[in-house]
N, CA, C and O atoms as a Maestro MAE file, in Angstrom:
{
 s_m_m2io_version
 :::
 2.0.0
}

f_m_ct {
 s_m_title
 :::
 protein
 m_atom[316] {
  # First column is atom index #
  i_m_mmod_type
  r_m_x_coord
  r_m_y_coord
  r_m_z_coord
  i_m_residue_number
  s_m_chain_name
  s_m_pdb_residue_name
  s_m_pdb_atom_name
  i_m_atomic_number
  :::
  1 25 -10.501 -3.763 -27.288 1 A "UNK " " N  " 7
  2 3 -11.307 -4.946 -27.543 1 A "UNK " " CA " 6
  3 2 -10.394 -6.052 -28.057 1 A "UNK " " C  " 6
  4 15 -9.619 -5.938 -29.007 1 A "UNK " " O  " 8
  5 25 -10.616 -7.321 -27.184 2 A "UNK " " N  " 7
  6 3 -9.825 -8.646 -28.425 2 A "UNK " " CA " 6
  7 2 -10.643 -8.850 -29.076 2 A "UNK " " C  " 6
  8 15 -11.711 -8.239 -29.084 2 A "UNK " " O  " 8
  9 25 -10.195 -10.157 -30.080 3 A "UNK " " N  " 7
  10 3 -10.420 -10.729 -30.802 3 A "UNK " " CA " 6
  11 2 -11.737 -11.759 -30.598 3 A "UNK " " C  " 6
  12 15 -12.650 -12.244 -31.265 3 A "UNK " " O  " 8
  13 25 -11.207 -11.761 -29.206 4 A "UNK " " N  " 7
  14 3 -12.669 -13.225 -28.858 4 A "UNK " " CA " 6
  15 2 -13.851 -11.692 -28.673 4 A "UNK " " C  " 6
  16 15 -14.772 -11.882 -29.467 4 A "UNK " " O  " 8
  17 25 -13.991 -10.805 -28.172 5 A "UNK " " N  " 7
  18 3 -15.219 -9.943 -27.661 5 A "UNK " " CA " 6
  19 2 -15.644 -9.680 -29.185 5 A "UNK " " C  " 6
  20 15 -16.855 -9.774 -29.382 5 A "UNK " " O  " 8
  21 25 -14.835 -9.360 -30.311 6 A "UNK " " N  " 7
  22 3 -15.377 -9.238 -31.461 6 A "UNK " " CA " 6
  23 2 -16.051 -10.163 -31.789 6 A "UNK " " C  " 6
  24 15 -17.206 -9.981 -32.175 6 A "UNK " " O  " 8
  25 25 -15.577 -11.209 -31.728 7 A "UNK " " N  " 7
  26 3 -16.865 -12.652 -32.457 7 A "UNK " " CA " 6
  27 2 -17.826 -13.108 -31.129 7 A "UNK " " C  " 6
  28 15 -18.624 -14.024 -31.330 7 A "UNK " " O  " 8
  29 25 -17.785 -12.657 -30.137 8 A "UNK " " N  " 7
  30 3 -18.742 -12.692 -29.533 8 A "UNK " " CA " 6
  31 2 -20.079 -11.743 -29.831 8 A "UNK " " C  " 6
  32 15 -21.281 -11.967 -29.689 8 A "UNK " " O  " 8
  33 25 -19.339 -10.587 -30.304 9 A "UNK " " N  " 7
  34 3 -20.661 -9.536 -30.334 9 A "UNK " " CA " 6
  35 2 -20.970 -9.768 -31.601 9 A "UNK " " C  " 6
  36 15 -22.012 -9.166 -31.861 9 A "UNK " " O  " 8
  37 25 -20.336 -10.680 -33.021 10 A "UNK " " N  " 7
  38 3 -20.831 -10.695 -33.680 10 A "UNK " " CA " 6
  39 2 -21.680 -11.895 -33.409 10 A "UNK " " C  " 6
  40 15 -22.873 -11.630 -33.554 10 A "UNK " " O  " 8
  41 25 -21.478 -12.936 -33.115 11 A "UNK " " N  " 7
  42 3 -22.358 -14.485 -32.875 11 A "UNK " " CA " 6
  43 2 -23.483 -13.973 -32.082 11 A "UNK " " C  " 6
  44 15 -24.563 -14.528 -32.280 11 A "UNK " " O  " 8
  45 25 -23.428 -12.836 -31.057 12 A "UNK " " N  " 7
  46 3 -24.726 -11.949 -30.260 12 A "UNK " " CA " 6
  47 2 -25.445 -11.470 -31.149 12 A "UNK " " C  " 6
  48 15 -26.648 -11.628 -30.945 12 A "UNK " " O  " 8
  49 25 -25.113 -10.836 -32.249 13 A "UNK " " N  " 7
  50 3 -25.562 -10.127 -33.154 13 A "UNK " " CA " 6
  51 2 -26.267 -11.316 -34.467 13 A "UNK " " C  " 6
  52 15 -27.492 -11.360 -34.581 13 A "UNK " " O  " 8
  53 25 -25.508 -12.076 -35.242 14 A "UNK " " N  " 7
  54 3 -25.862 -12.546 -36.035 14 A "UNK " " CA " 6
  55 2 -26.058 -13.849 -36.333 14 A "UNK " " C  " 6
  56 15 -26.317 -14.432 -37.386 14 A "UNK " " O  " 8
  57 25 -25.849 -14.280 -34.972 15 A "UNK " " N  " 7
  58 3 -25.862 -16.068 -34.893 15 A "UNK " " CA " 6
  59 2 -24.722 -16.280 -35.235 15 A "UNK " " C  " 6
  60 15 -24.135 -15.757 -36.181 15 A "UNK " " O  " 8
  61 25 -24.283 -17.138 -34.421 16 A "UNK " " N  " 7
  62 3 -22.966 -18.305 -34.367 16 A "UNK " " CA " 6
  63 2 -22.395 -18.758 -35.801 16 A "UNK " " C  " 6
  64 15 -21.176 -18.715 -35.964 16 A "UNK " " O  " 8
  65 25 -23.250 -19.201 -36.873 17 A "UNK " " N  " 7
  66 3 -22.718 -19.584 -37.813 17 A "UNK " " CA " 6
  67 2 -22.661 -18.496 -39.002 17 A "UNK " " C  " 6
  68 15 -21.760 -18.367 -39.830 17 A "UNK " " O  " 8
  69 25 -23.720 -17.827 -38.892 18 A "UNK " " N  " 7
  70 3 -23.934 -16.767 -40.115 18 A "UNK " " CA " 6
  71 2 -22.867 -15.637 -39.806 18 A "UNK " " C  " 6
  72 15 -22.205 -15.181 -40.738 18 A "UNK " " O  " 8
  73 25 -22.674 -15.132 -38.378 19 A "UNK " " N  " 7
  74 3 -21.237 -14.298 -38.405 19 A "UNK " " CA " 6
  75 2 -19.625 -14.945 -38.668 19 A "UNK " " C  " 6
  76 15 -18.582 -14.292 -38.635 19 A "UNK " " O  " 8
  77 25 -19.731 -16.041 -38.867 20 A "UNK " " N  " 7
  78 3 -18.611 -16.831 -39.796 20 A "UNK " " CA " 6
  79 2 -18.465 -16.624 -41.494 20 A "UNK " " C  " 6
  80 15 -17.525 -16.288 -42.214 20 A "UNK " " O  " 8
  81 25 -19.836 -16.988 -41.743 21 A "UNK " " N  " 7
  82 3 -19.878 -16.009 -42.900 21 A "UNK " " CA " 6
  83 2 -19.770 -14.958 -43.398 21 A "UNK " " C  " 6
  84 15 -19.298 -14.841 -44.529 21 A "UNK " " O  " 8
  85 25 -20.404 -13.374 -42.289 22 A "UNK " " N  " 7
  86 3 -20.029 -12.776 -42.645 22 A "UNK " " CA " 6
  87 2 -19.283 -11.926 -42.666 22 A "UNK " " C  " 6
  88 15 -19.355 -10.803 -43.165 22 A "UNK " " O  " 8
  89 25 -17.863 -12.845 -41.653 23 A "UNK " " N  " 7
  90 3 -16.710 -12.401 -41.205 23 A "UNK " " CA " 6
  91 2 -15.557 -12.858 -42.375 23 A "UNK " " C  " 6
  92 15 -14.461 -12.300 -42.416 23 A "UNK " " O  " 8
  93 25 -15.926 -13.903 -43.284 24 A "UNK " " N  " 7
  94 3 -15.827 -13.977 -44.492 24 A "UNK " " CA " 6
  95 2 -15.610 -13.846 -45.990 24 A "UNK " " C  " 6
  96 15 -14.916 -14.319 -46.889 24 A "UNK " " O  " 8
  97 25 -16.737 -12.798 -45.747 25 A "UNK " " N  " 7
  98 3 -17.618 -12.450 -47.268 25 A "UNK " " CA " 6
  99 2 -17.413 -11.331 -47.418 25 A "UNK " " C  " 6
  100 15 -16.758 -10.825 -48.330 25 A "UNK " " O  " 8
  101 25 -18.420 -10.331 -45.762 26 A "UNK " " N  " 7
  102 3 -18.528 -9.465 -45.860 26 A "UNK " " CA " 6
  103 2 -17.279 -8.222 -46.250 26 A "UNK " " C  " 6
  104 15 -16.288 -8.116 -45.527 26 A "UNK " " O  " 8
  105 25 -17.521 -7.145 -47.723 27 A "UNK " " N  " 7
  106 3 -16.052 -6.761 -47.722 27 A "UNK " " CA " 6
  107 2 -16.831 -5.308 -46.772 27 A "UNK " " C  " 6
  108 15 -18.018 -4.992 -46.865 27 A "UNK " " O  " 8
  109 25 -15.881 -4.671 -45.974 28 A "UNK " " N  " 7
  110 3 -15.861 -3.947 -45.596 28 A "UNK " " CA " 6
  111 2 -15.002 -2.168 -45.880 28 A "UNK " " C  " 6
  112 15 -13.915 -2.142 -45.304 28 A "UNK " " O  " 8
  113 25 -15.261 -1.135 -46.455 29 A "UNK " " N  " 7
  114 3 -15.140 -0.470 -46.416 29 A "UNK " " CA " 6
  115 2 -14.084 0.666 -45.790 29 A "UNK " " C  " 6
  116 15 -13.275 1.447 -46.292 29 A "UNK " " O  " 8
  117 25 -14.590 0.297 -44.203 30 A "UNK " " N  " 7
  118 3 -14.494 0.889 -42.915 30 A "UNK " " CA " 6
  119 2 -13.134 0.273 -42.710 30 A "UNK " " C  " 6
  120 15 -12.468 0.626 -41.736 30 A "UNK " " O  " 8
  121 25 -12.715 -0.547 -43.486 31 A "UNK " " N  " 7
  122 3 -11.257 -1.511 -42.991 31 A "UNK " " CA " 6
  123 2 -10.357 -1.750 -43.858 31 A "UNK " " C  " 6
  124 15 -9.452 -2.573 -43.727 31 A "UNK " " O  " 8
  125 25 -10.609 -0.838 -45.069 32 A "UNK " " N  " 7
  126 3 -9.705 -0.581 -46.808 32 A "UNK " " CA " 6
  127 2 -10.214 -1.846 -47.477 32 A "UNK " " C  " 6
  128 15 -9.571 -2.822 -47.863 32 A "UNK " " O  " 8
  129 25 -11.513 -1.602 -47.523 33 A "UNK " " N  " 7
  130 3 -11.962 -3.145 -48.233 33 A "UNK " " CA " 6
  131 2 -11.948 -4.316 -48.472 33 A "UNK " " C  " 6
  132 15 -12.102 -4.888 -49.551 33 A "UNK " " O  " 8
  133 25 -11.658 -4.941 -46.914 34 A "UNK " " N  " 7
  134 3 -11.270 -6.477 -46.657 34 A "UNK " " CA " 6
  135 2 -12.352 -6.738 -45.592 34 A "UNK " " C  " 6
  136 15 -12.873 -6.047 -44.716 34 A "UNK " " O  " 8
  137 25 -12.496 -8.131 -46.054 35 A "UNK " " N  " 7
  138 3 -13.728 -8.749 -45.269 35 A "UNK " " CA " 6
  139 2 -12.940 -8.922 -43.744 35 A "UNK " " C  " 6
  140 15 -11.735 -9.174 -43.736 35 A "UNK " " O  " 8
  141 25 -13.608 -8.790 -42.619 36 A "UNK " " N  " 7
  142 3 -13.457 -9.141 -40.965 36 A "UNK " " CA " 6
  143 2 -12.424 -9.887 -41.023 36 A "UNK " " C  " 6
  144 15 -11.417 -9.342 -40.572 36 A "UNK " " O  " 8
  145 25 -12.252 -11.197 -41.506 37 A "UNK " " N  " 7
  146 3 -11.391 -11.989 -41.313 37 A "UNK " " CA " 6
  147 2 -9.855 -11.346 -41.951 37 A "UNK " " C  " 6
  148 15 -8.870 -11.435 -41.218 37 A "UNK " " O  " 8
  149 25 -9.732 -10.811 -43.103 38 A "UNK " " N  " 7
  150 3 -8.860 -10.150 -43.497 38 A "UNK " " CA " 6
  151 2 -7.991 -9.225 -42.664 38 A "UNK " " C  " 6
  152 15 -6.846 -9.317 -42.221 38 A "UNK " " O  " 8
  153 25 -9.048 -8.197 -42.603 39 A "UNK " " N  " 7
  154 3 -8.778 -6.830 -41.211 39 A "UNK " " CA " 6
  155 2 -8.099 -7.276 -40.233 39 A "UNK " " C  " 6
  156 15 -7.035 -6.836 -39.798 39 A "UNK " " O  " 8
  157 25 -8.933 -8.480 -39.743 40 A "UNK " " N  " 7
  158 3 -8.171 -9.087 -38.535 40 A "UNK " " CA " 6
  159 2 -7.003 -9.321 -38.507 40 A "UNK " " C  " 6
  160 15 -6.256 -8.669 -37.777 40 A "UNK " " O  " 8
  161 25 -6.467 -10.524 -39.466 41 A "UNK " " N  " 7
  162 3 -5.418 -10.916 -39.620 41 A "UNK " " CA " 6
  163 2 -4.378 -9.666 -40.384 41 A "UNK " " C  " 6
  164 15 -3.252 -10.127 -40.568 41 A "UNK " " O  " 8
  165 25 -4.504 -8.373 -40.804 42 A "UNK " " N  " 7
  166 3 -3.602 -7.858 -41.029 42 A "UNK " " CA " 6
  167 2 -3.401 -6.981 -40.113 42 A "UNK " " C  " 6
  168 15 -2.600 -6.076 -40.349 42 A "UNK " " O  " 8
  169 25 -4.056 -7.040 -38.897 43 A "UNK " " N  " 7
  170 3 -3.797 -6.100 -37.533 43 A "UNK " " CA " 6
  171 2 -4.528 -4.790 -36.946 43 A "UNK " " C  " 6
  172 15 -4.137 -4.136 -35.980 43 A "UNK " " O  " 8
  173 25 -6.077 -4.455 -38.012 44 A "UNK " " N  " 7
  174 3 -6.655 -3.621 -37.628 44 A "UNK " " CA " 6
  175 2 -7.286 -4.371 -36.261 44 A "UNK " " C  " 6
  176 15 -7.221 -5.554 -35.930 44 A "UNK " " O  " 8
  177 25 -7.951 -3.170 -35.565 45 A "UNK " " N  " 7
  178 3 -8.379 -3.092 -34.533 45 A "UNK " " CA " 6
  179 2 -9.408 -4.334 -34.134 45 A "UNK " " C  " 6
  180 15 -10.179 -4.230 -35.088 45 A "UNK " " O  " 8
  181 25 -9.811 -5.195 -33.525 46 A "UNK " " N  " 7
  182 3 -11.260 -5.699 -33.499 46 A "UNK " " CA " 6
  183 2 -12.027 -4.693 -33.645 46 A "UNK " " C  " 6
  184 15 -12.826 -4.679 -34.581 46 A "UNK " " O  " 8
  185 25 -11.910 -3.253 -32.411 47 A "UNK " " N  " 7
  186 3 -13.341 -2.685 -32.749 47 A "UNK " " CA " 6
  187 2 -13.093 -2.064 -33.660 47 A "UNK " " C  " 6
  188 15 -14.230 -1.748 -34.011 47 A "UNK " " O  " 8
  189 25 -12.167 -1.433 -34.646 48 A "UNK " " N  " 7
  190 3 -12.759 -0.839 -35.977 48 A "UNK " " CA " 6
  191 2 -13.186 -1.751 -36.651 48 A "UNK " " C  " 6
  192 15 -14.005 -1.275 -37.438 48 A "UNK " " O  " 8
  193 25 -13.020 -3.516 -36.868 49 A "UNK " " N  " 7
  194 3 -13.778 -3.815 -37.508 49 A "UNK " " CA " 6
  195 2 -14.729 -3.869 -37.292 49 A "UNK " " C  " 6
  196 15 -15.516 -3.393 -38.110 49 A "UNK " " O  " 8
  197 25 -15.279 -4.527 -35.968 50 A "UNK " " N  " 7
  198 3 -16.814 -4.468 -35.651 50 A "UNK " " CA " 6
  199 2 -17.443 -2.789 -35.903 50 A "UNK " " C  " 6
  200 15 -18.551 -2.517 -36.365 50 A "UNK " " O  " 8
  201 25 -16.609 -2.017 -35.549 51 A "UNK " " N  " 7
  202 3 -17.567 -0.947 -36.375 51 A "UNK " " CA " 6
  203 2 -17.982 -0.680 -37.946 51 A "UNK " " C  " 6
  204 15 -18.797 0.059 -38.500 51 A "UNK " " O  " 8
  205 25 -17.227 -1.439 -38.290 52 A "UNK " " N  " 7
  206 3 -17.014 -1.256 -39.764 52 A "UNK " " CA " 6
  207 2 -18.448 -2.345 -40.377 52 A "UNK " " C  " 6
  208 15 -19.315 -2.141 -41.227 52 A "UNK " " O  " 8
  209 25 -18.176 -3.427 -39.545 53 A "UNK " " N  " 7
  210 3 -19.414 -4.309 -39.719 53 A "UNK " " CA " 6
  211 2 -20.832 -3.598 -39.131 53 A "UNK " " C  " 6
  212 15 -21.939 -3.423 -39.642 53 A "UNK " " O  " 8
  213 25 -20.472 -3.393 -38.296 54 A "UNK " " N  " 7
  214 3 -22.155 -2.142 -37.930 54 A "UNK " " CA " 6
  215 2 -22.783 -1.316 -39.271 54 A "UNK " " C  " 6
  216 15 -23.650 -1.328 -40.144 54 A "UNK " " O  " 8
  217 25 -21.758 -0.672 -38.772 55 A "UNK " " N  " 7
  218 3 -22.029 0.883 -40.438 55 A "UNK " " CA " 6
  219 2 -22.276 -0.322 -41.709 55 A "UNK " " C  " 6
  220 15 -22.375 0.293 -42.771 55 A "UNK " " O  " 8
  221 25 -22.372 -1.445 -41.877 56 A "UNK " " N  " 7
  222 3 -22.583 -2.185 -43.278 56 A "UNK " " CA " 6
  223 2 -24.002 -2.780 -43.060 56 A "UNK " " C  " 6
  224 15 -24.842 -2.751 -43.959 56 A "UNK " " O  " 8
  225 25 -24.151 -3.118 -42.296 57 A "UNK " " N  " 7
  226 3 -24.881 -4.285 -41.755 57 A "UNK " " CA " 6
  227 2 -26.241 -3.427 -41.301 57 A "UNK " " C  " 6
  228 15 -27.318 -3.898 -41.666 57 A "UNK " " O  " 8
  229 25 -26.246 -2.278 -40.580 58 A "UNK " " N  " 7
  230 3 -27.209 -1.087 -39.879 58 A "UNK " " CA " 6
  231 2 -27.644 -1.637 -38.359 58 A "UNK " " C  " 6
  232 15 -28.745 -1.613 -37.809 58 A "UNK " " O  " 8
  233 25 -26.426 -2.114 -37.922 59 A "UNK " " N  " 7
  234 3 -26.422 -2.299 -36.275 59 A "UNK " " CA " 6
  235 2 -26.756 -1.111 -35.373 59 A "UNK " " C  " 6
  236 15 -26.001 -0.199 -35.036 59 A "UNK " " O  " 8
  237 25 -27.955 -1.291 -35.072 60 A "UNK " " N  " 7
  238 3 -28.138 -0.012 -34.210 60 A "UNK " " CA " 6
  239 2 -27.367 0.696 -33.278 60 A "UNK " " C  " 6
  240 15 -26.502 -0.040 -32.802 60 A "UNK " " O  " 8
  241 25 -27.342 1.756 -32.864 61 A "UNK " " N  " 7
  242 3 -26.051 2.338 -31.884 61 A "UNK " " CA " 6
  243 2 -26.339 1.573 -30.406 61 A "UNK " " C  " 6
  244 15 -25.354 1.320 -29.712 61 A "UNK " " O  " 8
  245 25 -27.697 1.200 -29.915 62 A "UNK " " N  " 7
  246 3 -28.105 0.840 -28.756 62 A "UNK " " CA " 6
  247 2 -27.604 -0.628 -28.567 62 A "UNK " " C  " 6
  248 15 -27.757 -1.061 -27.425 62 A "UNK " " O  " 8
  249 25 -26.811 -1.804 -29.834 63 A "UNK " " N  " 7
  250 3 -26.858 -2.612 -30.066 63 A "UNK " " CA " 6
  251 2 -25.204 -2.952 -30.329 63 A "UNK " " C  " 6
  252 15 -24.750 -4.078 -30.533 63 A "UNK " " O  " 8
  253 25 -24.479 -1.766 -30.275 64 A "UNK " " N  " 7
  254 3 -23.277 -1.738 -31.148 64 A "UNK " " CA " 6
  255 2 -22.153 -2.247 -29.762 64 A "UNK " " C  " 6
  256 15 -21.052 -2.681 -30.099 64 A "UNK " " O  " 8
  257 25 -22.429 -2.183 -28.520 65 A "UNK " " N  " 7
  258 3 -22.001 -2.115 -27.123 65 A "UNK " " CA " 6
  259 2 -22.258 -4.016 -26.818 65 A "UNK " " C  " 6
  260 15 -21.692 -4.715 -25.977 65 A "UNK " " O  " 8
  261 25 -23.159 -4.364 -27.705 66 A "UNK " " N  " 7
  262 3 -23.056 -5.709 -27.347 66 A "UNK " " CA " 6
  263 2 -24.321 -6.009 -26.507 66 A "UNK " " C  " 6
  264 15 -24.374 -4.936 -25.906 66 A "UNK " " O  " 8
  265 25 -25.380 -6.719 -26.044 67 A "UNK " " N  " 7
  266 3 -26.244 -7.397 -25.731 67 A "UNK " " CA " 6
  267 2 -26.141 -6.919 -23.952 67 A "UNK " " C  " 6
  268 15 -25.098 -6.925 -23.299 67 A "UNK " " O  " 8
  269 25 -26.939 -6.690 -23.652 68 A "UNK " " N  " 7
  270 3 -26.700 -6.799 -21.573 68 A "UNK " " CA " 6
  271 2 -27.045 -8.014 -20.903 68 A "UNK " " C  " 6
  272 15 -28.051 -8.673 -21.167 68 A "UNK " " O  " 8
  273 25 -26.508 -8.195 -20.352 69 A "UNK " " N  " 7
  274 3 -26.460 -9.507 -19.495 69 A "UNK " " CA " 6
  275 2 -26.747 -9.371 -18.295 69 A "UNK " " C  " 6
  276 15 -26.026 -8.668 -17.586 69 A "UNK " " O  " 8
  277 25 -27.894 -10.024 -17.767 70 A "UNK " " N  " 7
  278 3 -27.999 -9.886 -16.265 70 A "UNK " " CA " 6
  279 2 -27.490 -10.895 -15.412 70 A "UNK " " C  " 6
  280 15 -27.764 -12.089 -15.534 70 A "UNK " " O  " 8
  281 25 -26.798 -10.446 -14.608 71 A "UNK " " N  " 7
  282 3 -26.044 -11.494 -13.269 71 A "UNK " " CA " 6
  283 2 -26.830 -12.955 -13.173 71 A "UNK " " C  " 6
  284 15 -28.058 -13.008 -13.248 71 A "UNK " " O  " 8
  285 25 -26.231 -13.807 -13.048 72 A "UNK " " N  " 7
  286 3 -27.372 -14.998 -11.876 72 A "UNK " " CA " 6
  287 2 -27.182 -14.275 -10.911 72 A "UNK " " C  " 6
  288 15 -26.454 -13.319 -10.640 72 A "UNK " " O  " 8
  289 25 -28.319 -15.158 -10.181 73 A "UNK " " N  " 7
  290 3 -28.386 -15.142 -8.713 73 A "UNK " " CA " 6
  291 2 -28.054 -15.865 -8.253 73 A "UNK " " C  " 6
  292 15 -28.200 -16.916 -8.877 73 A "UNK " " O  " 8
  293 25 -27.422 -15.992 -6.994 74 A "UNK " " N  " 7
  294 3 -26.757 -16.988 -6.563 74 A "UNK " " CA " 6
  295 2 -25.057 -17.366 -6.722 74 A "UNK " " C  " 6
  296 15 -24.497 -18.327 -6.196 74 A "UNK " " O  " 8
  297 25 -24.595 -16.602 -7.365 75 A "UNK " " N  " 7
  298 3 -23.360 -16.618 -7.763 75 A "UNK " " CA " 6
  299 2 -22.581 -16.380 -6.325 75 A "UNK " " C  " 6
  300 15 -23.130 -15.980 -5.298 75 A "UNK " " O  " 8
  301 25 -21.066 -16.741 -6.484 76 A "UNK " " N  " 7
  302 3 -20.543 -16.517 -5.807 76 A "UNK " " CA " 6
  303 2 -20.139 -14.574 -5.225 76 A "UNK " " C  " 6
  304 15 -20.094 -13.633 -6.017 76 A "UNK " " O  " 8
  305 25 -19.932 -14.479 -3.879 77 A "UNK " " N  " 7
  306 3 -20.090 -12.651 -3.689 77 A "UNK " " CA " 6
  307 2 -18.788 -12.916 -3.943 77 A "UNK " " C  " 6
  308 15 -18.101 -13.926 -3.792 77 A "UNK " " O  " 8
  309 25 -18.485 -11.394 -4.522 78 A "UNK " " N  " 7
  310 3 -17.785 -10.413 -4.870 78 A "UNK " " CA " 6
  311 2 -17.342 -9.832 -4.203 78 A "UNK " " C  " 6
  312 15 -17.859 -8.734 -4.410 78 A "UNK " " O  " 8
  313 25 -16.307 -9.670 -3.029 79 A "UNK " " N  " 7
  314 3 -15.888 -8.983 -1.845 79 A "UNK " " CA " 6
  315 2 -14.552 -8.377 -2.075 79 A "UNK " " C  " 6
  316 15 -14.002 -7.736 -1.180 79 A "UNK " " O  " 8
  :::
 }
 m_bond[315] {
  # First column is bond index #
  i_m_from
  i_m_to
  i_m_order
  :::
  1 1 2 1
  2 2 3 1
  3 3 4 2
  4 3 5 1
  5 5 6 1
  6 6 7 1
  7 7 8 2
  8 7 9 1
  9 9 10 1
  10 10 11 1
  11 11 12 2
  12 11 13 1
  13 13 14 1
  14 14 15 1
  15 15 16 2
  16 15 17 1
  17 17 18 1
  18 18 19 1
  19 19 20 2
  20 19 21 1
  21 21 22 1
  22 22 23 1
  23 23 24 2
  24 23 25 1
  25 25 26 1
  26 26 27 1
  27 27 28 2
  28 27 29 1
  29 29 30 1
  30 30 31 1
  31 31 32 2
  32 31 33 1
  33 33 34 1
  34 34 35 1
  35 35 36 2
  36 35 37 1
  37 37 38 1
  38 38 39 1
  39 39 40 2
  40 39 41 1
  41 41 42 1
  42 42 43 1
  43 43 44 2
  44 43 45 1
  45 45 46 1
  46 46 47 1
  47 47 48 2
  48 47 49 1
  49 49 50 1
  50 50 51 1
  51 51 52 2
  52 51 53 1
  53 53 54 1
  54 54 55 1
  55 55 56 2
  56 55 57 1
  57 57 58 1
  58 58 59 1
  59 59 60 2
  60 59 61 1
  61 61 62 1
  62 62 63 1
  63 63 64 2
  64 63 65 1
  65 65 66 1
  66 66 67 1
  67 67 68 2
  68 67 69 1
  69 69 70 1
  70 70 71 1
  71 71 72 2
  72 71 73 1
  73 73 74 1
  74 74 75 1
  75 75 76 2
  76 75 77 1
  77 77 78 1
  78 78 79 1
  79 79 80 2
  80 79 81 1
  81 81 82 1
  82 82 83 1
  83 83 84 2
  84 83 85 1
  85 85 86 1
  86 86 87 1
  87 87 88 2
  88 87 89 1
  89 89 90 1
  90 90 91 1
  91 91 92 2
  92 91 93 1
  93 93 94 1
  94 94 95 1
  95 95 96 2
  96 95 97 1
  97 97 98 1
  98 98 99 1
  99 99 100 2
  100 99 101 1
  101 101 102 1
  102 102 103 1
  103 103 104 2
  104 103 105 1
  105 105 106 1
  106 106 107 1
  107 107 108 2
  108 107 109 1
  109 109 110 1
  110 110 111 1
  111 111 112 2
  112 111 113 1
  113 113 114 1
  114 114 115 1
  115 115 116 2
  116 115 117 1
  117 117 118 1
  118 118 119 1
  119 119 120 2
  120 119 121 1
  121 121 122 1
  122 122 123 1
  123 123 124 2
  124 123 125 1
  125 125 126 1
  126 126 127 1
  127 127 128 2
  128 127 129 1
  129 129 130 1
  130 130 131 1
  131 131 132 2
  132 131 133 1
  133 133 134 1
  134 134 135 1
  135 135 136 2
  136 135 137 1
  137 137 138 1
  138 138 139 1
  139 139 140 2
  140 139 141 1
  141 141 142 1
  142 142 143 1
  143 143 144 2
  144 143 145 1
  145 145 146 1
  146 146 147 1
  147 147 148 2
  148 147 149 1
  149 149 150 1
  150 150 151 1
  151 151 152 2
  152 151 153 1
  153 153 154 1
  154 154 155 1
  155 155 156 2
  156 155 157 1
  157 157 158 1
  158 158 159 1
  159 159 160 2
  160 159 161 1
  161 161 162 1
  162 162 163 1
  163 163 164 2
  164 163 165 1
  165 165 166 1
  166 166 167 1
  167 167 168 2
  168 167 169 1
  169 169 170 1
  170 170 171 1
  171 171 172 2
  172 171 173 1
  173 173 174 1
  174 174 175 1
  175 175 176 2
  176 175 177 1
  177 177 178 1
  178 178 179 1
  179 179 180 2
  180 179 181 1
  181 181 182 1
  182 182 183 1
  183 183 184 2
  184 183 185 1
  185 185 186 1
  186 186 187 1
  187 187 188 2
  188 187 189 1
  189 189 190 1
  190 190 191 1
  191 191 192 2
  192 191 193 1
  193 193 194 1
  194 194 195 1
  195 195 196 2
  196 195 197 1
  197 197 198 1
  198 198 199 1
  199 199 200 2
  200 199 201 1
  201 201 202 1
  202 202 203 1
  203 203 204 2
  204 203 205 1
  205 205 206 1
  206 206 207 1
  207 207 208 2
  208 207 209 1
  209 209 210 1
  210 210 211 1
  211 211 212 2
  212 211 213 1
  213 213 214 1
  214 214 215 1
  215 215 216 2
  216 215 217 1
  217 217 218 1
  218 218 219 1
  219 219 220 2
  220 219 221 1
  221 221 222 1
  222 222 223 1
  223 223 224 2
  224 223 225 1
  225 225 226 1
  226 226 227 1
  227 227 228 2
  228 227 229 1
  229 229 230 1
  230 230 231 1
  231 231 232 2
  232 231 233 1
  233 233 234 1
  234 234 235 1
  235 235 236 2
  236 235 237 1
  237 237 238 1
  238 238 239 1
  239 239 240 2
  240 239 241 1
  241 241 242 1
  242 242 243 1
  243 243 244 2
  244 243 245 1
  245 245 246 1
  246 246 247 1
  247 247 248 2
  248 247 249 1
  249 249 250 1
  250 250 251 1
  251 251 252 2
  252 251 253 1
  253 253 254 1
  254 254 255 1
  255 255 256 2
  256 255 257 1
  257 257 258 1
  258 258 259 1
  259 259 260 2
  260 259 261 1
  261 261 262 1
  262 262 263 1
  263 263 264 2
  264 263 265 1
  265 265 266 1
  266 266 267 1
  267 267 268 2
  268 267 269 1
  269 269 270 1
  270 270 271 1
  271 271 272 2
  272 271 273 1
  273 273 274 1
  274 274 275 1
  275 275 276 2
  276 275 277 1
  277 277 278 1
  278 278 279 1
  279 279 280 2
  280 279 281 1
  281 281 282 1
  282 282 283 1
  283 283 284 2
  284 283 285 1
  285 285 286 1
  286 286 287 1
  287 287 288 2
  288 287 289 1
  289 289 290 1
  290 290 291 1
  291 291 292 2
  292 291 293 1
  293 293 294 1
  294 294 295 1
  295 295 296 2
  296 295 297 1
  297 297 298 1
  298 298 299 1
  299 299 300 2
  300 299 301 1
  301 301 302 1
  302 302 303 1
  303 303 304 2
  304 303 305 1
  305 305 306 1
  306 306 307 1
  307 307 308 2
  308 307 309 1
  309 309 310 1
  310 310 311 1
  311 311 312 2
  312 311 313 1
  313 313 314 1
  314 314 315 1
  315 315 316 2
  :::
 }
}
């Protein structure tokens, strides 16, 4: 996982501005007790943090994979 799919699934998850916050604030456990932004910048994983933010937060497992997206129609084919 990068860095951008992590703050995507969190802004999916918690809104755009409030997962700024609680990429922030939130201290995490799951990551030797540094908030998201911390973890990040000292080189843990994106997804151990986003897991780490799940297990805090009670992100469901069906939810933890990120949001599904259905295709447009009309898009260009895929050949």
């Amino acid at each position: 996982m990068r860095i951008s799919d992590f703050w995507r699934l969190m802004d999916d998850e918690f809104g755009a501005g409030y997962s700024r916050v609680l990429g922030g604030s939130l201290v995490l456990a799951g990551v030797g007790g540094r908030t998201a932004n911390q973890a990040l910048a000292a080189g843990v994983s994106p997804r151990d943090v986003w897991l780490a933010v799940c297990d805090v937060q009670d992100v469901p497992e069906e939810r933890r994979l990120g949001r599904d997206i259905t295709p447009r129609q009309g898009g260009p084919d895929l050949i």
